[in-house]
Structure formats: C-alpha cells, structure tokens
C-alpha positions as CSV (number, residue, x, y, z in Angstrom):
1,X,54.2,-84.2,179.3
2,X,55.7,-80.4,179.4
3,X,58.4,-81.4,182.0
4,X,59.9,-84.1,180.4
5,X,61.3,-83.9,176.9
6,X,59.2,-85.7,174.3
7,X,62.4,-85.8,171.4
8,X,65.5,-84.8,170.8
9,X,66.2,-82.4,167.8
10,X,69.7,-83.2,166.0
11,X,71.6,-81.4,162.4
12,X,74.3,-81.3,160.8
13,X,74.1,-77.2,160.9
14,X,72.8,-74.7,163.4
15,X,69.2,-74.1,163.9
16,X,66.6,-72.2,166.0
17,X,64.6,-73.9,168.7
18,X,62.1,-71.5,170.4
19,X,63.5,-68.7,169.0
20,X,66.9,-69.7,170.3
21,X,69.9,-70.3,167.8
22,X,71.5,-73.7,168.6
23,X,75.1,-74.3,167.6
24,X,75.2,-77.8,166.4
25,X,78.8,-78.2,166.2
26,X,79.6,-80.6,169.0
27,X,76.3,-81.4,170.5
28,X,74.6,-84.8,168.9
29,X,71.3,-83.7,169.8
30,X,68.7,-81.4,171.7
31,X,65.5,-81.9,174.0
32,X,62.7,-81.0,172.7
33,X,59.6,-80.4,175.0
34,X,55.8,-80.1,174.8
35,X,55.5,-76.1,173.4
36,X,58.7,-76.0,171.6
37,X,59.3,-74.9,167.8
38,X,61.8,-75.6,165.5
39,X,63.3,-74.1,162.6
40,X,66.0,-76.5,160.6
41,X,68.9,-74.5,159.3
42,X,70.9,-74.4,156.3
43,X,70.6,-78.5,156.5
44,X,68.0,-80.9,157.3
45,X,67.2,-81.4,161.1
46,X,66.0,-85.2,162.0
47,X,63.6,-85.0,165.0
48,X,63.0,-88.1,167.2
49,X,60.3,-88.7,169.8
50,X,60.0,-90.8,172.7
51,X,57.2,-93.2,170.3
52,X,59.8,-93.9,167.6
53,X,58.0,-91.0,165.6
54,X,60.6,-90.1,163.2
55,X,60.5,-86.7,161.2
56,X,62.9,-84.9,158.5
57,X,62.4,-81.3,158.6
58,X,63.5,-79.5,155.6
59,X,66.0,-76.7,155.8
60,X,65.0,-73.0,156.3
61,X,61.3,-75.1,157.9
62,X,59.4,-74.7,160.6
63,X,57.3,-77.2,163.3
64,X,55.9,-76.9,166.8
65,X,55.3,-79.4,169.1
66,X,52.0,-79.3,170.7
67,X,49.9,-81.0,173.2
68,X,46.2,-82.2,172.5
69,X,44.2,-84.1,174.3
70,X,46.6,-85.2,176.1
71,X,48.4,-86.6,173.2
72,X,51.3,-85.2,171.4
73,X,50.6,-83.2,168.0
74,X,53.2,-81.7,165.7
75,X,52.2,-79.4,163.4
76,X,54.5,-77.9,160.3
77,X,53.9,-74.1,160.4
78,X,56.2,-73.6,156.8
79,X,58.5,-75.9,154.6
80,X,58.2,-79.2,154.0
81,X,58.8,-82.2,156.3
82,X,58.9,-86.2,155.9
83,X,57.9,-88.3,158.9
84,X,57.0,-92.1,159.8
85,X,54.8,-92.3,163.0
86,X,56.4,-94.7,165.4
87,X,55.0,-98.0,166.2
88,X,52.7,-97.4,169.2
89,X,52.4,-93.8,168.2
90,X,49.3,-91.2,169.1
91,X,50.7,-88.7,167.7
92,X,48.6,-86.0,165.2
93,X,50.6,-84.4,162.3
94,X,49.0,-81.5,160.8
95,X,50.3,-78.9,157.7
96,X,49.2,-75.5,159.2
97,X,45.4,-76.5,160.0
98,X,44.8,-79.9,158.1
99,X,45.6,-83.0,159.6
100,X,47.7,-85.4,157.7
101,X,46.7,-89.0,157.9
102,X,49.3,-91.4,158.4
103,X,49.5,-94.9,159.8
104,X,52.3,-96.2,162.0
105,X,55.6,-97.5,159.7
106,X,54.1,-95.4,156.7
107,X,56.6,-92.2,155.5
108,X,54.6,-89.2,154.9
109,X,55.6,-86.2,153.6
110,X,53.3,-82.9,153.9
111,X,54.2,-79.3,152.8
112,X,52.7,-75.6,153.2
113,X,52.5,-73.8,150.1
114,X,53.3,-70.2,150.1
115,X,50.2,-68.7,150.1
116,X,50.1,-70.5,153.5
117,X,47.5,-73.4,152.1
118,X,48.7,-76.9,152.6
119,X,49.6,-79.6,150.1
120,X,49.9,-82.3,151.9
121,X,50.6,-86.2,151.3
122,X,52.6,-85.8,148.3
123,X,54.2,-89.4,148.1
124,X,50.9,-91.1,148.6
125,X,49.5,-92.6,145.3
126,X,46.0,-91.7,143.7
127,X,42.4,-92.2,144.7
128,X,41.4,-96.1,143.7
129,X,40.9,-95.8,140.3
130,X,42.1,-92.9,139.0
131,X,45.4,-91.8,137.2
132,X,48.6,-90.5,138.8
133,X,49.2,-86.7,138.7
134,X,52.3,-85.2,138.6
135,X,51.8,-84.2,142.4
136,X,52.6,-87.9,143.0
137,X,55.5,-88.1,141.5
C-alpha cells in the first residue's frame, strides 16, 4: 500500500501534509499515502480514500494515516473529525489510542479532548435504555 496513494486530501484553505504546507489555491486535491499526516487549516479539509471512506477533518486538526495488518487505519492525533466508512471498507478509525466503532454508511464523529483523552462517538445515541446526555446532543 505505501507506493500507491490511498486518498486524496482536498480544502478550501492551505494546510500541512507531513509537515509540508500545501497551497490549496488551484490544486483540487492531494495524494495521500500510507505514513502521511494531515493538519486542516484555517477551513475544514475533506479526505477521500480509495474505499469510499469519507472524513471531515476539522480546522486547526490533525490525522495520520497508518497501516495495520495490512489494512488501512486512520487515527485523529488532535481536533475533531466526522467520517462515514465506505461501503466495502477495512478501515480502523481510532481517537489517539481508542478505536471508534463504526459500520460502513454510518457518520461518526470522534474528538481528542485537551488533556489528550478521547471523547469519542459524540452523534451516536445512548445505551438501550437509558436517557440522552447532553454529550449527544
């Protein structure tokens, strides 16, 4: 998978992609490969995989793109992020170290809080039988 790009990366203002600042004036999108990290700008940055995987990174956040397994994992290192796994997808989505489970055609949302512990899954609804929290709203 690391020779071949896995998604393209695409914003509607400049952003960092391995530590490189990308001028997105002009360019409608960006390979991203197996390894990579990206940090949205000022704006929103929309990555697409190869699997239809679909993610909104939030602006001023941060994901990498990693390999496990031999399947494709992204975690969000900071920010907040909204994604819907593609069809057919393998894919692993973690916030920092926990996993957030997802099914294919389900949007997810996870988030890092600042003390870098994750609250993840905000737009899912409560536990079978118990009340809403104001986290789910």
């Amino acid at each position: 998978m690391a020779a071949t790009p896995v998604a393209s990366v695409s914003s509607a203002s400049n952003f960092e992609l391995s530590g490189a600042g990308v001028v997105a004036a002009g360019v409608p999108s960006w390979p991203l490969m197996v390894g990579d990290t990206v940090v949205a700008g000022t704006s929103a940055a929309r990555i697409r995989f190869v699997d239809g995987t679909v993610v909104t990174l939030g602006p001023r956040s941060k994901v990498a793109v990693q390999e496990k397994s031999n399947d494709l994992s992204l975690r969000l290192v900071n920010g907040f992020m909204m994604f819907t796994l593609g069809p057919a997808s393998s894919m692993s989505v973690y916030s920092g170290n926990t996993l957030v489970p997802a099914q294919p055609g389900v949007t997810k949302s996870a988030a890092t809080a600042p003390t870098g512990a994750s609250a993840t899954n905000i737009l899912t609804g409560p536990a079978p039988g118990a009340p809403p929290s104001l986290s789910q709203h």
